[in-house]
C-alpha positions as CSV (number, residue, x, y, z in Angstrom):
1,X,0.0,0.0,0.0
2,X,1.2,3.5,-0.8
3,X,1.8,6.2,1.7
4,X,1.2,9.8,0.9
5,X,4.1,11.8,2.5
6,X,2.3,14.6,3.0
7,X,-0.6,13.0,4.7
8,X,2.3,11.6,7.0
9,X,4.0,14.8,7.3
10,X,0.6,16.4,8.7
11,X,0.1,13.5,10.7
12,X,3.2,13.4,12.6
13,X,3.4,16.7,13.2
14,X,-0.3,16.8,14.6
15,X,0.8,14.4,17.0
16,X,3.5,15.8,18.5
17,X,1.5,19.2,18.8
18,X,-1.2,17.4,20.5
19,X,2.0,15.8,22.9
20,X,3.0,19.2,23.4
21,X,-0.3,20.7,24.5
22,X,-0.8,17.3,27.0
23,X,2.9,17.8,28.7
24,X,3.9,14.6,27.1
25,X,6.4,13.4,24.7
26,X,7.6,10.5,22.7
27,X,10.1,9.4,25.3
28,X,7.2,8.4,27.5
29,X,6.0,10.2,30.9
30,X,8.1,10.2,34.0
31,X,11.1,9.2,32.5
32,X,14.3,11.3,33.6
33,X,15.4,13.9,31.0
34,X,19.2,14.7,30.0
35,X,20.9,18.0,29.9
36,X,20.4,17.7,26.1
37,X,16.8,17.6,25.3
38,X,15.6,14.0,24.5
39,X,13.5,14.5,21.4
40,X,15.0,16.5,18.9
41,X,14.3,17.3,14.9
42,X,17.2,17.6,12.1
43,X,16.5,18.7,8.9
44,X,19.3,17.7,6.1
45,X,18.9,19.9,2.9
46,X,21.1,21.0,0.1
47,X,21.5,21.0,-3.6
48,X,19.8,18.6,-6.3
49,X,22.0,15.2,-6.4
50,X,24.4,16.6,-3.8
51,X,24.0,13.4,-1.9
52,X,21.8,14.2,1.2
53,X,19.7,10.9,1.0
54,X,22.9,8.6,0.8
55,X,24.7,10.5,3.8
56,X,21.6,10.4,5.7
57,X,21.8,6.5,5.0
58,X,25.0,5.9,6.2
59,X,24.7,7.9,9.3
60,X,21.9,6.2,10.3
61,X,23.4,2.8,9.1
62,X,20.9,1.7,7.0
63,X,21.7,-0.7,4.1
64,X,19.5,1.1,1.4
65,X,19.7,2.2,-2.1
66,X,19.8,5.4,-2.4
67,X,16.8,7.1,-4.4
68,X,15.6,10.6,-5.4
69,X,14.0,12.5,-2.6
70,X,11.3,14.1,-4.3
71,X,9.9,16.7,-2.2
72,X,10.1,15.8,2.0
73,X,10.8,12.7,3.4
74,X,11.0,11.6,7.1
75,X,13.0,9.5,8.8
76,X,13.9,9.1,12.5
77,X,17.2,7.8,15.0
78,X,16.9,6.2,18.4
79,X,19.6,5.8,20.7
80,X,20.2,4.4,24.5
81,X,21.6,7.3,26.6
82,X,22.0,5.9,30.3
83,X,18.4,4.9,30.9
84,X,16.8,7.5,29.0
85,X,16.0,7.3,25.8
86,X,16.7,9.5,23.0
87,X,14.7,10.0,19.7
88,X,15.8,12.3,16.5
89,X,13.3,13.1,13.8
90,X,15.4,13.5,10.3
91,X,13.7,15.5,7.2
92,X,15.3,15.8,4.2
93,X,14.2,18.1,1.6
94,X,14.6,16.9,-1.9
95,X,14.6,19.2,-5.0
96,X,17.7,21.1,-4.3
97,X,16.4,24.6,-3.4
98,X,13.3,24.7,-5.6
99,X,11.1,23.5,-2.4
100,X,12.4,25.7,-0.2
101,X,8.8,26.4,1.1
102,X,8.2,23.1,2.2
103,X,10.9,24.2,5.4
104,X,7.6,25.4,7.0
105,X,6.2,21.9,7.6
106,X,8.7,20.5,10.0
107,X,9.6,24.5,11.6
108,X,7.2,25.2,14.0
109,X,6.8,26.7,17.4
110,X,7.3,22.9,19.2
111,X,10.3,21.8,17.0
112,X,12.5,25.4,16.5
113,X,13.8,25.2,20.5
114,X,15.0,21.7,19.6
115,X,16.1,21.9,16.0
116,X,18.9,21.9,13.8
117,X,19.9,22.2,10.2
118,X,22.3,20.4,8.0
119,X,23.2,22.3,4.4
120,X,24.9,19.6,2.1
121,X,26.8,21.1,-1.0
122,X,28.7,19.1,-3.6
123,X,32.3,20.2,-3.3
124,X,32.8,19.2,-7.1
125,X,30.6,21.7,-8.2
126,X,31.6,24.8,-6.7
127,X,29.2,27.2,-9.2
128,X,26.3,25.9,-7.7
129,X,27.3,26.7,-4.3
130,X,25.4,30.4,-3.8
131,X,22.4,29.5,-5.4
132,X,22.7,26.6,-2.9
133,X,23.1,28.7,0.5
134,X,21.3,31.7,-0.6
135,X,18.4,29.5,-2.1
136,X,17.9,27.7,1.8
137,X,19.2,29.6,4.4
138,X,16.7,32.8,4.0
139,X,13.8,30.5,3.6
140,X,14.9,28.2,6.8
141,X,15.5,31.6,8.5
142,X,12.2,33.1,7.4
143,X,10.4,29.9,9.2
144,X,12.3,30.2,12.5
145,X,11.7,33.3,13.0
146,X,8.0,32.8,12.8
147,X,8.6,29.9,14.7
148,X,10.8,32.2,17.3
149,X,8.1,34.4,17.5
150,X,5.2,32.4,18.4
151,X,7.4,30.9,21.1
152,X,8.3,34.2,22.6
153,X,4.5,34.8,22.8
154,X,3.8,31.2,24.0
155,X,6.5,30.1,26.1
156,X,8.8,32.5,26.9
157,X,11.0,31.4,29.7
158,X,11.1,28.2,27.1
159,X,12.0,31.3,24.2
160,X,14.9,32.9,27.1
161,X,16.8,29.4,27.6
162,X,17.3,29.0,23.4
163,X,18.7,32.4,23.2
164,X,21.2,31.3,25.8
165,X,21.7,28.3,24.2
166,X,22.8,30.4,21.2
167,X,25.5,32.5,23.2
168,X,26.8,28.9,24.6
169,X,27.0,27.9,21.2
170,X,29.0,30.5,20.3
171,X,31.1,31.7,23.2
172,X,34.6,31.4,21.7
173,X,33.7,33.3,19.0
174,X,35.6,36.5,19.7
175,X,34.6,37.8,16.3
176,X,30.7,37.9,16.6
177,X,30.0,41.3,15.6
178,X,31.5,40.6,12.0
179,X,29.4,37.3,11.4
180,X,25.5,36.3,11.1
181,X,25.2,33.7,13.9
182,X,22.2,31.9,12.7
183,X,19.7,31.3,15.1
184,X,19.6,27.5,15.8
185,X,22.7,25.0,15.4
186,X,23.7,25.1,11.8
187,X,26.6,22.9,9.7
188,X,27.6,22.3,6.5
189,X,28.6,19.0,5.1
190,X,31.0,19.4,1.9
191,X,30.3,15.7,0.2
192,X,31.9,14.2,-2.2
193,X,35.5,15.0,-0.7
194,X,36.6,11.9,-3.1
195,X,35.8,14.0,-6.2
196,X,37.3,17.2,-4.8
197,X,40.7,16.1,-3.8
198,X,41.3,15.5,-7.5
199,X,40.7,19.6,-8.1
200,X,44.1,21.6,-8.6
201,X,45.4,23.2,-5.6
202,X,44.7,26.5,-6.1
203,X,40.4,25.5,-6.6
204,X,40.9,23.7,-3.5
205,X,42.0,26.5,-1.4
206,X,39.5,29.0,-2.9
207,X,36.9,26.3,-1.9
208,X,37.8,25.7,1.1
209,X,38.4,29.4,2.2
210,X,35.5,30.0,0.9
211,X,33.3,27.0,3.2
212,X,35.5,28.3,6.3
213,X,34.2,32.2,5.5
214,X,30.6,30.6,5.3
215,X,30.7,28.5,8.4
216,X,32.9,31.4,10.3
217,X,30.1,34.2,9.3
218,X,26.6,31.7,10.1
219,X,28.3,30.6,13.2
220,X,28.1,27.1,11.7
221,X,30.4,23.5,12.0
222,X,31.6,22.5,8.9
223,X,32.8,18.8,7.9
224,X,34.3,17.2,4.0
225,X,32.7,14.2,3.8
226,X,32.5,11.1,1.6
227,X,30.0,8.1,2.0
228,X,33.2,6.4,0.1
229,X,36.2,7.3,2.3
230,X,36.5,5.3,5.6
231,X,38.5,8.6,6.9
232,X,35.9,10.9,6.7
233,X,33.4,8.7,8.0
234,X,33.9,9.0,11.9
235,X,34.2,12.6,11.5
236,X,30.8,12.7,9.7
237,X,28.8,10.4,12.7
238,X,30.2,12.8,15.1
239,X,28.4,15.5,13.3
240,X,25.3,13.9,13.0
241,X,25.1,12.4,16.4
242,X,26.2,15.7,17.7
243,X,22.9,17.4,16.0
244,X,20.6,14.4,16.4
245,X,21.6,13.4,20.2
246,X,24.0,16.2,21.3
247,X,27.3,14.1,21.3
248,X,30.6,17.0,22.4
249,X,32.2,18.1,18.9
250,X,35.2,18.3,21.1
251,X,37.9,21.4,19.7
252,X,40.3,19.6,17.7
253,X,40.0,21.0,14.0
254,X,41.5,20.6,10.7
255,X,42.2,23.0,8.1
256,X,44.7,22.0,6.1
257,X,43.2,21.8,2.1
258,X,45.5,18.7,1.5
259,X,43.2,16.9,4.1
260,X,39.0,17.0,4.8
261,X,38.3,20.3,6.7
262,X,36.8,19.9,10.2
263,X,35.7,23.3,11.9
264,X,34.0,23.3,14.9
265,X,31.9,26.5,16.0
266,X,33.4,29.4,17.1
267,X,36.9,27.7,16.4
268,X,38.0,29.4,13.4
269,X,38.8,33.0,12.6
270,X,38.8,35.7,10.1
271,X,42.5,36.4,10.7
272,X,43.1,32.1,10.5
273,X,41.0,32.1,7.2
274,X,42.7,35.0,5.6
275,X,41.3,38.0,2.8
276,X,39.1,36.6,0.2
277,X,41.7,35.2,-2.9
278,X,42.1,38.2,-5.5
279,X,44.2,39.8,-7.3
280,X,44.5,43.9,-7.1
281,X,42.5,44.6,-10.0
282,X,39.4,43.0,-8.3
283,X,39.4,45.1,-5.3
284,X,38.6,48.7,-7.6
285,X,35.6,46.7,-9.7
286,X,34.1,44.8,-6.6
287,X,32.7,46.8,-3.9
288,X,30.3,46.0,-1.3
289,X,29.8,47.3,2.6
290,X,29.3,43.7,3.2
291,X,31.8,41.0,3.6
292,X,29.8,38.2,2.3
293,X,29.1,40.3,-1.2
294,X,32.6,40.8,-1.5
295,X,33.3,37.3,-0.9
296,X,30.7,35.8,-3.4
297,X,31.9,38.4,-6.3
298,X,35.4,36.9,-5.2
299,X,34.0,33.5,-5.8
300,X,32.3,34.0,-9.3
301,X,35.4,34.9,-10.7
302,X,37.0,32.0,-10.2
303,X,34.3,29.4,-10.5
304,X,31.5,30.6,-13.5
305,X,27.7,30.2,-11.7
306,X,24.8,29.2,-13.2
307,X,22.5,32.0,-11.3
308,X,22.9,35.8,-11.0
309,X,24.6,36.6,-7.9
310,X,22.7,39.0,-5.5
311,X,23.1,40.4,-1.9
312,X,21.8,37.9,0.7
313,X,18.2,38.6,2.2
314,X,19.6,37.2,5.8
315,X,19.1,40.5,7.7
């Protein structure tokens, strides 16, 4: 028998409203609760054919095919914490950025104080990464804030604790005031670090100061990945179990471009990453008040893009 996604998207989602409103949850009623909240929702998202559905696969160790996601599938992780049980609800959104909208089903005022969100981008084709970012990010922003808002009317000592939450998150960040901090946990996964490492040197590094810029500016973790090297694979759980069950990042990191980047938040720098790569005459024909612009126009000259640039609507 078929199952219509969206019926079980509306489904699930009614149910754990209805949870909500009854002081229950998933975990089951009087059971002790962790530090880290014991229910939580990830959504995974990126580009078309980027790889999101066979990453999600792997980190949740299931021996499937990968197939098309076409619009918003659901998926969930359980895990044994002590005696209290954990549960992650995982949504990816297929269709690259073209269904953007549908970010409003799992963002809602019950999910937003317990979510986080995964950008994937395919690190072999650098000229789709803008249209990537800036075709998710302001529509997953756009959601949270509604989300944000109705919590802050609804619950807000529940509304306080996420906003400290967010300056835990990002306490050794010294350089806040120059960045975006996105407001719930953000990463980005660069997949297909097998196909990248083949790139000349000099693509690499642009790439990869251009990921550590991204992740630096949205105050998010970033991680090279490959579902096909056993090296980047540990790195990759520790992301997601991080996200889905709140597992320490720890503060080792890796920059080097001869080697899979791992950043966590708030451990890199402006003055570590370095001035966007360009040569003199680029500075007189590229001028923006905003370090992201100047960083994008940076980009399109080295890697041609298949949309027209345009300042980012993340205010």
């Amino acid at each position: 028998m078929e199952v219509d996604l969206w019926d079980l998207a509306k489904t699930k989602i009614a149910e754990k409203e209805e949870a909500k409103r009854k002081g229950e949850n998933e975990i089951g009623e009087g059971e002790e609760r962790s530090p880290w909240k014991d229910e939580r929702t990830l959504i995974i998202c990126g580009g078309k054919s980027c790889g999101k559905t066979s990453t999600v696969l792997r980190f949740l160790d299931k021996n499937e095919s990968a197939r098309p996601t076409t619009a918003l599938e659901y998926l969930y992780a359980r895990r044994m914490r002590g005696n209290s049980k954990q549960l992650c609800h995982v949504w990816e959104l297929g269709g690259g950025t073209r269904l953007s909208n549908l970010l409003k089903i799992p963002i809602t005022m019950s999910t937003v104080s317990s979510l986080s969100l995964i950008v994937v981008v395919d690190l072999t084709k650098p000229q789709e990464l803008k249209n990537t970012v800036e075709g998710l990010l302001p529509f997953a922003k756009r959601e949270i804030d509604r989300a944000l808002k109705e919590l802050n009317s609804e619950r807000p000592r529940e509304y306080d604790e996420l906003k400290r939450e967010l300056k835990t998150r990002l306490e050794n960040n010294k350089e806040q005031e120059a960045c975006m901090p996105f407001p719930i946990p953000l990463a980005f996964i660069g997949n297909k670090y097998d196909g990248f490492q083949n790139r000349e040197p000099d693509e690499r590094r642009k790439i990869c100061k251009m990921m550590r810029f991204l992740s630096h500016y949205y105050g998010a973790t970033l991680v090279f990945y490959s579902s096909k090297l056993e090296t980047t694979l540990a790195k990759g759980r520790l992301l997601f179990a991080h996200h889905a069950f709140g597992a320490h990042l720890g503060r080792s990191i890796q920059t080097d471009i001869n080697k899979p980047l791992f950043i966590p938040v708030g451990l890199d720098s402006y003055a570590d990453i370095g001035p966007p790569p360009m040569n003199d005459s680029s500075y007189s024909s590229l001028r923006s008040t905003q370090p992201i612009d100047l960083w994008w126009g940076v980009f399109a000259e080295s890697f041609a893009t298949s949309v027209r640039y345009r300042k980012s609507i993340i205010q």
